[in-house]
N, C-alpha and C positions, 0 to 999 in steps of 0.2 A: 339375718341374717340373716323384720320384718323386721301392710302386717297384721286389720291394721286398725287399730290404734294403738299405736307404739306403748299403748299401758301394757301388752303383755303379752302377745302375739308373733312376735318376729324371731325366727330362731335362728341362730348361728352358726358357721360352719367353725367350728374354733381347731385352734392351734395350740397344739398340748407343747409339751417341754419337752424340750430335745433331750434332758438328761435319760426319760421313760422309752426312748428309741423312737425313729419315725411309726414304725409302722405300726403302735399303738396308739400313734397320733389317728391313724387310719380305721381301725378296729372299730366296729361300731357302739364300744362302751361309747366311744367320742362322738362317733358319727349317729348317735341315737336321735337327736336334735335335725337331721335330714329325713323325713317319712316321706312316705306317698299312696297314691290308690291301685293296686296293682291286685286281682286275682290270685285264690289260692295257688291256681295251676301257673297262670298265665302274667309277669306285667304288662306284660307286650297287648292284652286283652284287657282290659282293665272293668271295673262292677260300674254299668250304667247309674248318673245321677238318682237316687231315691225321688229326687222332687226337682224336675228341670224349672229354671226359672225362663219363662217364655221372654218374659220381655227383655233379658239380657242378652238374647240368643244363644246360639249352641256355643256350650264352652272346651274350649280343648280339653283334651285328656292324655296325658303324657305316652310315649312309649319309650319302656325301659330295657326294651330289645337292644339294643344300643348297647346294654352294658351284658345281659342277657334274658332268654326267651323267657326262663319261668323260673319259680324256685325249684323247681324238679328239672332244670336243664340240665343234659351231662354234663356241661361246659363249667359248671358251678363245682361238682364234685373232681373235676379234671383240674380243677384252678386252683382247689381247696388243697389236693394233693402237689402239686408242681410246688406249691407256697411251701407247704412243710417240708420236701425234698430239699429245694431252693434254701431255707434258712439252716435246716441240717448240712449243708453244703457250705455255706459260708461261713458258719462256727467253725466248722472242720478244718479251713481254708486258712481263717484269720484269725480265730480266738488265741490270744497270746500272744500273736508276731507285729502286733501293729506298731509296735514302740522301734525293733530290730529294721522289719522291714523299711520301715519307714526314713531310718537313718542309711541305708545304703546307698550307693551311689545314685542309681536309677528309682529312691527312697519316691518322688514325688508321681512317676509314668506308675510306678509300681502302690500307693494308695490311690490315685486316683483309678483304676483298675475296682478296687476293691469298694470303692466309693459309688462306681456306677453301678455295680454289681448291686449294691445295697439299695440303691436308689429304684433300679428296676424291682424288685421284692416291694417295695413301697410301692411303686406303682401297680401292682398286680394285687396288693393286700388292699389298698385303696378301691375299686373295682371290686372285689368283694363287698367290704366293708359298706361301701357308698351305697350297692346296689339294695341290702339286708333293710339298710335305713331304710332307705325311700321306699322299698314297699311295705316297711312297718309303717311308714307313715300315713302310708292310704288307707291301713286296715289295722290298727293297734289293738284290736279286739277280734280276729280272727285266728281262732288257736294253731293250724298249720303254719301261717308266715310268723306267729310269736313263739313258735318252736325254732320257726330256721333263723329268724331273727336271732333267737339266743346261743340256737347251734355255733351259726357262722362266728359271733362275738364270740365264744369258748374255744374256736379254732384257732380264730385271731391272735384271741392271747396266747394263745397255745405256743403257736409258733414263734410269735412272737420272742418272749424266753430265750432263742436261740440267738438274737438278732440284739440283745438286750449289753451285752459286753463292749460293742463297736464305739459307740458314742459316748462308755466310760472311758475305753485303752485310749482312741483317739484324746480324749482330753487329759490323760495321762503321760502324752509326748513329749518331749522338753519342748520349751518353745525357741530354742535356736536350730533345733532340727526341723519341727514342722514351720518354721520361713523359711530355710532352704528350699524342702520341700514343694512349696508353695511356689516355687521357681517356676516350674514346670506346667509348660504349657498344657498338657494334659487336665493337671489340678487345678491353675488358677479359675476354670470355671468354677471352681466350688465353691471359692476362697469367702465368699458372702455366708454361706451356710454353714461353714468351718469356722468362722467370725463369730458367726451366731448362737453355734454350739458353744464355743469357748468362754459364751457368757455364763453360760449354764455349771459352771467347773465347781464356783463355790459352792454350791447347793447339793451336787450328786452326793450319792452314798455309796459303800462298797457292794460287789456284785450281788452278793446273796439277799443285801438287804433292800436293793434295786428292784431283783426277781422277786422277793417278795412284797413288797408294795404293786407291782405289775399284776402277777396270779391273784391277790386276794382282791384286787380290784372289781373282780366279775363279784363278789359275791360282798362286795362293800358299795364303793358310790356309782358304781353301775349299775348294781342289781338297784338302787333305790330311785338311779334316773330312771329306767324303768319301771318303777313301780308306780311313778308317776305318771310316766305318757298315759300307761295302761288307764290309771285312776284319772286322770282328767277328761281321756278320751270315752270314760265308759258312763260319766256323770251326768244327771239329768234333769234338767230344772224347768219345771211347773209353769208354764206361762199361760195362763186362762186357761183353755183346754189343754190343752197341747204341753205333752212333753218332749221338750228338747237340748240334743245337744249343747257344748259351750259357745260354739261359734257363733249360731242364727241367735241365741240368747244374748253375747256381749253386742252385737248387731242390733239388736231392737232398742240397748240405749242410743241408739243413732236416727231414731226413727222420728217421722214427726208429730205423733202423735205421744204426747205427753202423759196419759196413763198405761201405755205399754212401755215408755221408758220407766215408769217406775213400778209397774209387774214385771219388768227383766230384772230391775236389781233385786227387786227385795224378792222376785225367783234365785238367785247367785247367793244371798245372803242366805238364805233358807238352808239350799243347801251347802253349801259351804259352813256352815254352820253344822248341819252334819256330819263334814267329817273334818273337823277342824283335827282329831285327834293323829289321823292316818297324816293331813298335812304339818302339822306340828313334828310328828315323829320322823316323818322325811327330812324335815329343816333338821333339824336337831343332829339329826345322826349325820348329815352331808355333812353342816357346820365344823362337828367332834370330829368327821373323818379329815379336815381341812388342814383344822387346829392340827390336827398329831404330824399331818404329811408337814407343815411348815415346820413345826418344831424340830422333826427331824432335819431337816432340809436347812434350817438356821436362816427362815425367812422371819425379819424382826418386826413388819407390819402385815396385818390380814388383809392387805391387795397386792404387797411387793411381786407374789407369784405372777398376777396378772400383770403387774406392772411390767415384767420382766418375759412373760409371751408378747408383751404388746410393744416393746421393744421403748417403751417414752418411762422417761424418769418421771418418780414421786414428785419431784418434787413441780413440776409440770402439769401434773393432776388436781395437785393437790390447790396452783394457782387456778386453774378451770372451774375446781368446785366451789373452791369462795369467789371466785367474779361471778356464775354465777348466783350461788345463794345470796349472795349482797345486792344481785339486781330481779331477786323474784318480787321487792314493790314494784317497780318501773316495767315491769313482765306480767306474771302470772295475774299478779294482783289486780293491777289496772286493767287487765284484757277482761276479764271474772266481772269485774266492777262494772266493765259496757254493756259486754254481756250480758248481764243480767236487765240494766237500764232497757235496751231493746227486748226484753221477754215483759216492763213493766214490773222488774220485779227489786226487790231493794237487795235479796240473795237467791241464788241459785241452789235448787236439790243436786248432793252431788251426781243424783242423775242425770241430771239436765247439761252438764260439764261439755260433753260433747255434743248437743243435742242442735238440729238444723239450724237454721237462724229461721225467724220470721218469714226475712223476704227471699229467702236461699230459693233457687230453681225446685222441684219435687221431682223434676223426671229421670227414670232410670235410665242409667249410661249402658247402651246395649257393646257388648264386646267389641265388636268390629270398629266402633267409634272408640272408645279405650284403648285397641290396636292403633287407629289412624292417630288420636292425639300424642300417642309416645311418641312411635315412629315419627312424626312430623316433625316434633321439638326435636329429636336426637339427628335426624337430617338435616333440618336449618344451623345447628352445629357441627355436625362434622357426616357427610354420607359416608364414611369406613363406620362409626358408630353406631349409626342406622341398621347398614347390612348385616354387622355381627346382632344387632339385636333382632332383624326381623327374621333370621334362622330359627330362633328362639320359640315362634307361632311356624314359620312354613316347616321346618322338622321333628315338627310336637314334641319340642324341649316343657311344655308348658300343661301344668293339669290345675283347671281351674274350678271345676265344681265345687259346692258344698255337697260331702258324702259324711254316711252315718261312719263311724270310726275312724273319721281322718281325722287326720292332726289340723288345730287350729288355726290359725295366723297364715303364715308368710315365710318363704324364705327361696334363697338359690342356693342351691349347693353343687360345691366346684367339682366334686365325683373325685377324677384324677386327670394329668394333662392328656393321659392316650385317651381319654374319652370328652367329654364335655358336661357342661353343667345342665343342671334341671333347676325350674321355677314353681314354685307350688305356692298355689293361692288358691281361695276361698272365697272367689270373687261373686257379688251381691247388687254389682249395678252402682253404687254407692259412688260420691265423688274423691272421698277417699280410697276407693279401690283404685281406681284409676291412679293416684296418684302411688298407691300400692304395685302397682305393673311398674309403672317409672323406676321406683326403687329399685326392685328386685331386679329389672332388668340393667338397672345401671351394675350391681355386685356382679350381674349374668355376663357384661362385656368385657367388665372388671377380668373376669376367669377365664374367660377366652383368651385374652391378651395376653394373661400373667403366665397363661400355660405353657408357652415354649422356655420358659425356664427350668420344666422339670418339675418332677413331683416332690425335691428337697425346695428349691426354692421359688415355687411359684405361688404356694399361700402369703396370706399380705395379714400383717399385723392387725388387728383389728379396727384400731384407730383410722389407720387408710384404708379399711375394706368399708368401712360406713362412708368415708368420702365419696367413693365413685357413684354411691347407693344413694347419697342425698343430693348428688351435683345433677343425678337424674332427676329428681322431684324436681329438683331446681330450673334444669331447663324446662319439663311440661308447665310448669305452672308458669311462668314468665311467657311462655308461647300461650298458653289460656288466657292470659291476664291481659297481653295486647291483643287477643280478635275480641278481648268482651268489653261491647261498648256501653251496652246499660247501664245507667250508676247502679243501681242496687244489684245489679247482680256483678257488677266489678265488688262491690263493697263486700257483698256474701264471699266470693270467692275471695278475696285479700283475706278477711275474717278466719276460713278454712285453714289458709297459709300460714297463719298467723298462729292458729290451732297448734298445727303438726306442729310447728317447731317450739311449743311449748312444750307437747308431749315428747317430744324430742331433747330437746335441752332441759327446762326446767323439770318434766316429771322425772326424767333419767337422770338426776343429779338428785332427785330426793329417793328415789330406788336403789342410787350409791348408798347415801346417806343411812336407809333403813338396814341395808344389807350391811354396812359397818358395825350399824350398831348390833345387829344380830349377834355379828361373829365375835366380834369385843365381849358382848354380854356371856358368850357361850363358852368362853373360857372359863367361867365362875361356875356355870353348871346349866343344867336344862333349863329351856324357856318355855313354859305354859303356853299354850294359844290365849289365854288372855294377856299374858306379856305380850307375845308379837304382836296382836293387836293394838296395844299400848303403844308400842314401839313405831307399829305405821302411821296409825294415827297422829303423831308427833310432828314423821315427818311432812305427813299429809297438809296435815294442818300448816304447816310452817308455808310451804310450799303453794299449796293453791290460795289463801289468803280466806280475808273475810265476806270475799262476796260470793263464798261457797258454804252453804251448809254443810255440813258431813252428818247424815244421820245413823242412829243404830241399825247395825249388818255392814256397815261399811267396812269394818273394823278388820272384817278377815278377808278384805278382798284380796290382801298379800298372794295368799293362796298359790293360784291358777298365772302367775310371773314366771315362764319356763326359763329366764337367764337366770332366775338365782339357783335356781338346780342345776341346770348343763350348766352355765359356766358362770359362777361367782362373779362378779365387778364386770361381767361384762358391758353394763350397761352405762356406763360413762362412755364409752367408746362413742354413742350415738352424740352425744353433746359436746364431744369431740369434733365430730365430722361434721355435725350441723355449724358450729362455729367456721370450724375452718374453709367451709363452702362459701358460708356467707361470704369472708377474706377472697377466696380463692375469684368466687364470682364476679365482687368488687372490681378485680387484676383484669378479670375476661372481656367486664364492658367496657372500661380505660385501656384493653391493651389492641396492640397494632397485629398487623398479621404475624399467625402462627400462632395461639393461643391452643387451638386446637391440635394441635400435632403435641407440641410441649405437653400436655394433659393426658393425653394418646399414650405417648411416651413413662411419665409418670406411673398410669393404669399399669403399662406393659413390663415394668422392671420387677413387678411383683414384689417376693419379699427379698428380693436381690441391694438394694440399698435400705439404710436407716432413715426415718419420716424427714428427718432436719435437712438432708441430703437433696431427698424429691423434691422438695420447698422450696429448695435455694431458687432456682430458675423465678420461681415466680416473686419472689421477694419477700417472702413472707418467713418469719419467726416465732415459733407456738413456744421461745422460751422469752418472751416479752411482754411481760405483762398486760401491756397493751392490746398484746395482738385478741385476745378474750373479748375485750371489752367494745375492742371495733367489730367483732363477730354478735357480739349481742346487743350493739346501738341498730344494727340492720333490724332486728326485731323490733326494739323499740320503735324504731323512726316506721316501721307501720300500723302501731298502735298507734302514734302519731297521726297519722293521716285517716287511720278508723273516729278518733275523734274528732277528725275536722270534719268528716263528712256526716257526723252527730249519730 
């Protein structure tokens, strides 16, 4: 939110807790996970590819004029100041009266007043924040934008502070007052996010100890999310001649030649092995910072937090991750096992994990064909989905190079509603890239729709933010899958399919599992980089089965996974969405007209309803055991047909 292969590339726009006030949700400790390629002076100019790749043709480059011209724009230091004005103003305004006010006659015209007020400052703190990321992202080792990058995040939180009382007083109202309240046509827009908040009650703490979890956060798991982009982005690994990057490096396991898939890994191991000690001491201290914030907060399992942004009960997760660890034989295992049969081999290097098929196509997907096959699938479905997405490429919402100091992977990030989102990839030609544009740009429509809800409630839980993201992939590859008539290259391409949603479901259920066991384990005291290694390995092994070798170096690929830094347990979310697509899809090709507007709809409510809510229409229940199990027979029943076709 990528990517791409969803081993460790996609990053997230995530959604902090409302108890920490919005506009920290905005501040770019959060928004560190949105980067881009943007000029010291200039985003709007952005640093020509180091190495253009001809055959993919020219790739967009975003322009982040839009949000603004440069980091040296007045408009940034004018914005910076309005922000701390603006939250000094509404402490001034409200701090203390929200309980009084709130119960007076005109209690309900009179917070939601104060409400919108709040919500505009999030939208303007957002705009900063958004804009900070995305050009740390294109240059994370450039010292002028990782100064203003850090600048702007200290101002954030800065201000912040002032804004930090609202969403405790507010949950300190009676609640026979704020239903009155709630009367009021003014309010009732908000009543989803004042819902939302309210969930948040048992966990806040008292102010001081609010403000301080907020301020030491720059210099706690912020300062170390950072320490990471910095470190990832500045890493170099040894492939024949040539030193490179992580991105063209985790790429060459995709290659088809088989001795540079395995000079990229045992390049990754090498170094990563290097600095196992700087990645060890990042886990560790993120981990320790988790532990303390839940114990304070009286959260009694180490994902409840997420559980609880992501708005879906424990105990719904928790049926997700045994359906499916109980079907990675009839998954992982058995796909590994053909796999390997067509390489001739009795097991696979885990290099080879991702590696072409045999009879796969070899040629590189030039952009403007990656353009035409999105576009195409998302028009044979709905042309509104189309249009908002081909904005995306005609408004250069979209920066595609590989460049020296960008960030890895994949992702869209929503910015805020008065502006719109950006796409950023790392696009190689590749046919998972391709299916990488699908994605992102399914999150990209995703955020267009959800915007006219406002900057309080137009982010989407994460669980629904992966739906829109893989129902894209879904419709490109189904529009691929009927124009390709060749058997073997239907076969390669089902195969591919088949790929992602392992790396989708099955890896991202055992990257649950590894990050569990981290944070359990971290309660008892520090974990060695040989224990983590232990630890992934575990789940590695569990998960990819026996027709994969794991050799030594494997052991610290944990490493360079950006969800377990930015944001803990994110990564069930994807084997969330891939499930429920699957379901979702099933509904699309049996149902009658309208499918598409209802889905449209769906996209557009944002985080305005709960997931169980958006579902009903389609008929579907993610608290039914079942409903897992029919999400992951879709996979099977194309393993199924890989082995018919031998």
């Amino acid at each position: 939110m990528k990517s791409r292969s969803k081993t460790a590339v996609r990053k997230p726009a995530t959604k902090t807790s409302a108890a920490k006030t919005s506009i920290a949700k905005t501040s770019i400790a959060k928004t560190s996970i949105a980067k881009t390629s943007a000029a010291r002076k200039s985003a709007a100019k952005a640093k020509p590819s180091a190495k253009p790749v001809s055959k993919t043709g020219k790739l967009p480059e975003w322009n982040l004029a839009d949000l603004y011209s440069g980091i040296d724009a007045p408009e940034v230091a004018r914005d910076l100041e309005k922000m701390d004005a603006d939250c000094v103003a509404f402490e001034t305004d409200y701090k203390g009266k929200l309980a009084t006010g709130t119960a007076n006659e005109d209690g309900g015209k009179w917070l939601a007043e104060a409400v919108r007020r709040y919500e505009a400052i999030d939208d303007l703190a957002g705009r900063l924040g958004s804009y900070a990321g995305l050009v740390h992202a294109g240059d994370s080792v450039d010292p002028a934008i990782s100064k203003f990058y850090g600048d702007v995040s200290e101002r954030l939180t800065a201000a912040s502070t002032h804004l930090l009382f609202f969403a405790l007083e507010l949950n300190r109202i009676d609640d026979d007052i704020l239903t009155r309240a709630l009367q009021a046509p003014e309010l009732a827009h908000y009543r989803p996010w004042i819902e939302d908040l309210r969930k948040e009650k048992p966990y806040q703490l008292d102010d001081k100890l609010e403000q301080l979890f907020l301020e030491k956060a720059q210099t706690g798991y912020s300062a170390f999310n950072r320490l990471f982009d910095q470190t990832i982005s500045s890493l170099r690994f040894k492939v024949g001649a040539k030193e490179l990057a992580i991105e063209p490096t985790l790429n060459f396991l995709q290659d088809r030649d088989g001795a540079k898939r395995k000079a990229a890994a045992e390049a990754l191991a090498k170094t990563f092995k290097a600095n196992e000690r700087t990645f060890a001491l990042i886990t560790n201290t993120l981990a320790k910072d988790k532990d303390i914030s839940d114990r304070w907060r009286g959260f009694k399992d180490v994902a409840d937090s997420r559980h609880l942004n992501n708005r879906v009960e424990r105990e719904v997760v928790d049926a997700l991750v045994a359906s499916v660890r109980a079907a990675y034989p009839k998954l992982s295992h058995r796909y590994y096992a053909l796999k390997a049969k067509w390489f001739g081999k009795k097991k696979l290097a885990y290099w080879d994990r991702n590696a072409p098929l045999p009879f796969a196509a070899t040629d590189v997907i030039g952009w403007p064909d990656a353009r035409n096959m999105v576009l195409t699938a998302y028009r044979g479905f709905s042309p509104k989905m189309a249009d908002i997405a081909e904005r995306f490429f005609t408004d250069r919402w979209i920066d595609a190079p590989v460049r020296q100091g960008k960030a890895p992977g994949a992702f869209s990030h929503p910015t805020t509603p008065s502006a719109h989102p950006y796409v950023l990839m790392n696009y190689q030609g590749k046919p998972r890239d391709v299916m990488t544009l699908a994605h992102e740009l399914g999150h990209g429509v995703h955020q267009v729709l959800a915007a006219k809800n406002g900057a309080l409630m137009a982010p989407t839980p994460l669980t629904l933010a992966e739906t829109a993201s893989v129902f894209g992939e879904m419709l490109t590859f189904k529009r691929l899958l009927a124009q390709t008539k060749n058997t073997k290259q239907r076969q390669a391409l089902l195969a591919r399919k088949v790929e992602d949603m392992i790396n989708t479901v099955v890896r991202q259920i055992a990257f649950y599992s590894f990050e569990r066991a981290v944070h359990t384990e971290r309660k008892n005291g520090e974990l060695t980089a040989t224990r983590l290694g232990e630890l992934w390995l575990s789940v590695q092994g569990e998960s990819l089965g026996p027709a994969i070798e794991i050799k030594a170096g494997y052991e610290n690929y944990w490493m360079y996974i950006p969800h377990f830094i930015h944001s803990p347990f994110y990564v069930y979310a994807y084997a969330f969405g891939d499930c429920l697509v699957n379901s979702l899809y099933a509904v699309y090709e049996h149902a009658a007209e309208g499918f598409a507007e209802r889905y449209l709809d769906m996209l557009a409510a944002g985080g305005t309803k709960h997931y169980s809510e958006l579902l009903r229409p389609f008929g579907l229940d993610a608290k039914d055991p079942k409903f897992w199990e029919g999400g992951l027979s879709v996979i099977a029943g194309m393993i199924d047909e890989l082995e018919a076709m031998g």
